[in-house]
GULUM-223216 format. One record per residue (C-alpha): x, y, z negated; residue in three letters. Coordinates in nm, 2 decimals, padded with zeros to 4 digits. Each point is the difference from the previous one (the first is absolute). Layout:
N
       x       y       z  residu
       X       Y       Z     ALA
...
REM end
This chain:
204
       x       y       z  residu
  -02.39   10.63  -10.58     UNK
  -00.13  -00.35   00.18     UNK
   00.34  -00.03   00.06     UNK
   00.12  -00.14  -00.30     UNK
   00.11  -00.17  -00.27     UNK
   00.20   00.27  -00.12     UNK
   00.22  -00.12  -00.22     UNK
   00.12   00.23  -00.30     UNK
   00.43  -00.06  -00.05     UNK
   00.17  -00.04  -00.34     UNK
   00.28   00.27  -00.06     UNK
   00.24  -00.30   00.13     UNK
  -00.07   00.05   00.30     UNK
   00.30  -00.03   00.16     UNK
   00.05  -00.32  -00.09     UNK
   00.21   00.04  -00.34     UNK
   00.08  -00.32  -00.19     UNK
  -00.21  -00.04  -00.29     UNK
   00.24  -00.02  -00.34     UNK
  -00.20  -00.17  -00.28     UNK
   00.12   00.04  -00.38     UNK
   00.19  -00.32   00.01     UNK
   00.22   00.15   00.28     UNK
   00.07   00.33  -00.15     UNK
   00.39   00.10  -00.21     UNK
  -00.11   00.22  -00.28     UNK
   00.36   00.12   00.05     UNK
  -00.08   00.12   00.41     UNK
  -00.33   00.24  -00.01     UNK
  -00.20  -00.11   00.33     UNK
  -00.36   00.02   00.12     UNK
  -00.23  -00.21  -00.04     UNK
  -00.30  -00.01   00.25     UNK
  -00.39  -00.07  -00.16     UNK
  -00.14  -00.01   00.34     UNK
  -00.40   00.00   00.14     UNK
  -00.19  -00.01   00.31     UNK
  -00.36   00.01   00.07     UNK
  -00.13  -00.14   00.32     UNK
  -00.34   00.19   00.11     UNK
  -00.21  -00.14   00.27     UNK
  -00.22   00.20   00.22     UNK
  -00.37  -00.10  -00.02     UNK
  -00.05  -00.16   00.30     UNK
   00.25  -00.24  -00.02     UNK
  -00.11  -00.07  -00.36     UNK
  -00.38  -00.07   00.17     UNK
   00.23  -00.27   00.22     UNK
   00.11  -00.14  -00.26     UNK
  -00.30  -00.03  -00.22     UNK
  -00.17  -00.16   00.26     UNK
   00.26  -00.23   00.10     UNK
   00.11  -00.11  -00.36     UNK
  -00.16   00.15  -00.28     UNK
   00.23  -00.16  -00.23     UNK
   00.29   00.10   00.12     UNK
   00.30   00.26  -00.18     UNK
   00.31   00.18   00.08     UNK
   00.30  -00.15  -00.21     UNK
   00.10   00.30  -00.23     UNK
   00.32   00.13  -00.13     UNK
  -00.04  -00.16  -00.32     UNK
  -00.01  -00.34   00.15     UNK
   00.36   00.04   00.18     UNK
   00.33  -00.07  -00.12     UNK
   00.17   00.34  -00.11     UNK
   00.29  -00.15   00.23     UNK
  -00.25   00.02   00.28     UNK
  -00.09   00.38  -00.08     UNK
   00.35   00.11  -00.01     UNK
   00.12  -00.17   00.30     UNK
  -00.30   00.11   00.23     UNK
   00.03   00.29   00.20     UNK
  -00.30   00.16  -00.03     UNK
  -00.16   00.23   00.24     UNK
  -00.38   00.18   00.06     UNK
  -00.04  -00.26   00.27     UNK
   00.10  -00.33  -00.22     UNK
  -00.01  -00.16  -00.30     UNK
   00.09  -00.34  -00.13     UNK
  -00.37  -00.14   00.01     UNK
  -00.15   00.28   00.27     UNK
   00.13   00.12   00.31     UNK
  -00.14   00.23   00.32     UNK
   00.14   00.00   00.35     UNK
  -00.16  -00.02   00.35     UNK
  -00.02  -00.43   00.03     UNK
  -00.20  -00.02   00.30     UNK
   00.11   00.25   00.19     UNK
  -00.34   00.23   00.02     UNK
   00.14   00.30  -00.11     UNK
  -00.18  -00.02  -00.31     UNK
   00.20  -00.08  -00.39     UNK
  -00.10  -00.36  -00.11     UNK
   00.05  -00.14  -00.38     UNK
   00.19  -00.30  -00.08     UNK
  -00.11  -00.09  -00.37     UNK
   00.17  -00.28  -00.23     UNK
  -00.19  -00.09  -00.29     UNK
  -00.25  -00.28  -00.16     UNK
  -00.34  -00.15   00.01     UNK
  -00.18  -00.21  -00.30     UNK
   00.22  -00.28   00.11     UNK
   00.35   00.04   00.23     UNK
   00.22   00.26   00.09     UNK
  -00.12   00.15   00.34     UNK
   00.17   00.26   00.30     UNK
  -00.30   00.20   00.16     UNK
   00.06   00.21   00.30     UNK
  -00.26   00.30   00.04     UNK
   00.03   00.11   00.36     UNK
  -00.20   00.27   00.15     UNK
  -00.31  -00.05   00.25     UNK
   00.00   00.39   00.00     UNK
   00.14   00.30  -00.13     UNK
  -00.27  -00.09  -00.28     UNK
  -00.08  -00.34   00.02     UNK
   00.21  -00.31  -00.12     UNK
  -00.01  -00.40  -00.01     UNK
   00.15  -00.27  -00.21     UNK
   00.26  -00.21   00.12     UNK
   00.10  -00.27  -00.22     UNK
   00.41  -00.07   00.06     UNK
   00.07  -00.26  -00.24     UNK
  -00.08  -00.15  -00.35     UNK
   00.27  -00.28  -00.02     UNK
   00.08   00.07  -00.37     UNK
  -00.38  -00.18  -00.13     UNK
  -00.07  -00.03  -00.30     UNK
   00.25   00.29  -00.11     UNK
  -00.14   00.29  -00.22     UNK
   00.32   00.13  -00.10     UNK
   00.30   00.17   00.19     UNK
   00.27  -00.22   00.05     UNK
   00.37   00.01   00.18     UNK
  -00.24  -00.13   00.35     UNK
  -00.22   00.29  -00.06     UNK
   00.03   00.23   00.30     UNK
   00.16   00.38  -00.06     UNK
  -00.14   00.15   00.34     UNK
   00.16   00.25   00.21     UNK
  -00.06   00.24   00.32     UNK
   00.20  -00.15   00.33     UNK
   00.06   00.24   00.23     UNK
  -00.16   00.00   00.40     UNK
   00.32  -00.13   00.20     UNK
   00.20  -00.15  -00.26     UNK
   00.19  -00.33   00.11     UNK
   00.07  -00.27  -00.19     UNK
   00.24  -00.32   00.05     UNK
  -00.04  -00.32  -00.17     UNK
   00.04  -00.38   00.09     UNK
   00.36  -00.21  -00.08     UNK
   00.06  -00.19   00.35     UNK
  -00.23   00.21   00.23     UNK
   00.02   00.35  -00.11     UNK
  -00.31   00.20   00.09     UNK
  -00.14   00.34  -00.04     UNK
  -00.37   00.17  -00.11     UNK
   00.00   00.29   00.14     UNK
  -00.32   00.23  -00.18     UNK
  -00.27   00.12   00.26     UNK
  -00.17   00.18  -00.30     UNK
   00.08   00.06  -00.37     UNK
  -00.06  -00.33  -00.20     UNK
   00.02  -00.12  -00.37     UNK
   00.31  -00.08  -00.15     UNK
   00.04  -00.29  -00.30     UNK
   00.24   00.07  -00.21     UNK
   00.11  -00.23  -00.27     UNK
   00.20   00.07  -00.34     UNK
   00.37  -00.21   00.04     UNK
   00.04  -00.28  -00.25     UNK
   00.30  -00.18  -00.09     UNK
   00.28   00.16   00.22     UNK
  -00.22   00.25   00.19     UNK
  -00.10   00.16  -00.41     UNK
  -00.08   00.37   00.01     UNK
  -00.10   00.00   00.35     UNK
  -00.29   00.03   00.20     UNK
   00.04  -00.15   00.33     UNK
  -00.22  -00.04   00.32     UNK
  -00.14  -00.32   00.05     UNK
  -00.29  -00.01   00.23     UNK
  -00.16   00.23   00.26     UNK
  -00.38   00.01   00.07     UNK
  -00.07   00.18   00.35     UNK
  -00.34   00.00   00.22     UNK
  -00.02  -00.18   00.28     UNK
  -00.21   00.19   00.21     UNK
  -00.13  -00.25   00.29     UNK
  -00.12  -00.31  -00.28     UNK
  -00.06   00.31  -00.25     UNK
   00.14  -00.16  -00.31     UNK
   00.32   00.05  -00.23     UNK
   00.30  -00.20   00.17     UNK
   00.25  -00.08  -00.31     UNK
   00.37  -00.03   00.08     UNK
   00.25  -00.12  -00.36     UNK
   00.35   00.13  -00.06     UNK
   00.13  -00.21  -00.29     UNK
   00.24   00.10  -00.25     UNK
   00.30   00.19   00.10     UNK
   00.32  -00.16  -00.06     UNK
REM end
């Protein structure tokens, strides 16, 4: 069970959009979804953590828009704040946990030494001072090994994934509303053994 965090799906788990009661015509029956997940870690990444920062929590449901929850698609191996895939390419599952400490929003990587041992790699904290989720909040996501991506405007490039990395997804504002879209990839970087970030933007 080292393996882990295994990560419990809400009966949406196909990715339904959420209706809230504002949406619904009392004239049209439809479904509502009341959705949950639970994210369990296994123990020794919980030790990792503890020793690494005490202080430290998981963002829960509760603290996500509903938008976010209806629009994720939700799987045993991800969850908007908590993820698992094979990030540094040692054949073991690593963690990739969103969440807080006493002071700033924080993105903690939990990669494995071992089959049962893990360490802390810190990936970013640029939202300080930010308790709360907010629209720059990142929803997390699985990237699959050998996935390639293009991006630039007048040289047009391409990531191409060695491994699995960690998706950022963001909730569309304005003229991207009701969507979640991908806008930055974290991947390891084997020979300077660090997270190499690449950004998307906004789609058109």
């Amino acid at each position: 069970m080292s393996s882990l965090p295994f990560i419990v799906p809400p009966a949406n788990a196909a990715g339904a959009s959420l209706i809230t009661a504002g949406d619904v015509d009392l004239t049209d029956p439809q479904i509502i979804y009341q959705c949950s997940y639970k994210v369990v870690l296994a123990p020794a990444i919980k030790e990792a953590l503890r020793n690494y920062a005490p202080d430290f929590r998981i963002w829960e449901q509760s603290e996500y828009k509903p938008e976010v929850i209806g629009l994720y698609s939700f799987s045993a191996r991800q969850s908007p704040s908590a993820i698992k895939g094979d990030f540094n390419g040692d054949g073991y599952m690593d963690a990739a946990l969103s969440g807080r400490n006493k002071t700033s929003s924080v993105l903690l990587a939990v990669l494995s030494d071992s089959a049962t041992s893990y360490k802390v790699v810190e990936i970013h904290q640029p939202w300080f001072d930010k308790t709360k989720i907010d629209f720059a909040t990142p929803i997390l996501s699985v990237q699959p090994k050998g996935s390639r991506y293009t991006y630039g405007d007048m040289e047009v490039r391409t990531l191409a994934l060695e491994n699995e990395a960690i998706g950022i997804q963001y909730l569309g504002r304005d003229r991207l509303s009701g969507t979640l879209w991908l806008g930055e990839i974290y991947y390891w970087a084997k020979n300077k053994k660090v997270f190499l970030n690449q950004w998307f933007g906004a789609p058109e």
